[in-house]
C-alpha positions, 0 to 999 in steps of 0.5 A: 500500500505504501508504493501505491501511495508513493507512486499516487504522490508521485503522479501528482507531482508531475501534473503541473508538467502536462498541465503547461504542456496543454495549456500551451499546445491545448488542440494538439492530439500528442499532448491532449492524449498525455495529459489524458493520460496522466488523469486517467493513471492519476484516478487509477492509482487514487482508486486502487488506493481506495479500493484498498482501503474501503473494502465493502464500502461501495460508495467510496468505490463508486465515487473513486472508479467514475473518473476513471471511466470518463478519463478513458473515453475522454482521452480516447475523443482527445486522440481524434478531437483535442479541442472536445475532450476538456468538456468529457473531463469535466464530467469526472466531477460527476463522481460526487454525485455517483458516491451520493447515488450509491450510498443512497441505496446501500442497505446501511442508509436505508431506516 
């Protein structure tokens, strides 16, 4: 658990990189794909790093797993249209929302 923490650090520790790389160069599909990338391996380490911790909580998993299957798809569109993928991106917020939805229907919520 302790590498998977060091290696999540790690990850945060060069988004500025890709950051100022797609500011500067936002409609090029090389650099939108590696930044795409690096959010995509960002939420993948922050959800294994949940998954590690919260066994048998499903909200906390639901909520760490969403982003990554929008990162996916939005890196995937930035391959083919850059300028389109900031507004897929946007959506990994949504996992607010899908922690609030499955916690609302687990059995210990309920009255």
């Amino acid at each position: 658990m302790v590498i998977v923490n060091l290696l999540f650090l790690l990850s945060i520790i060069l988004l500025p990189v890709t950051n100022g790389l797609y500011g500067s160069y936002r409609l090029s599909s090389a650099v939108a794909v590696l930044y795409g990338l690096h959010l995509t391996v960002i939420a993948a380490l922050n959800a294994w790093l949940w998954w590690l911790a919260a066994r048998g909580r499903h909200a906390e998993l639901a909520g760490a797993i969403f982003p990554v299957l929008v990162f996916l798809p939005g890196t995937a569109l930035a391959f083919v249209a850059p300028q389109y993928a900031q507004y897929l991106w946007f959506l990994a917020f949504g996992a607010l929302w899908m922690r609030r939805l499955f916690r609302s229907r687990s059995p210990a919520a309920s009255p």
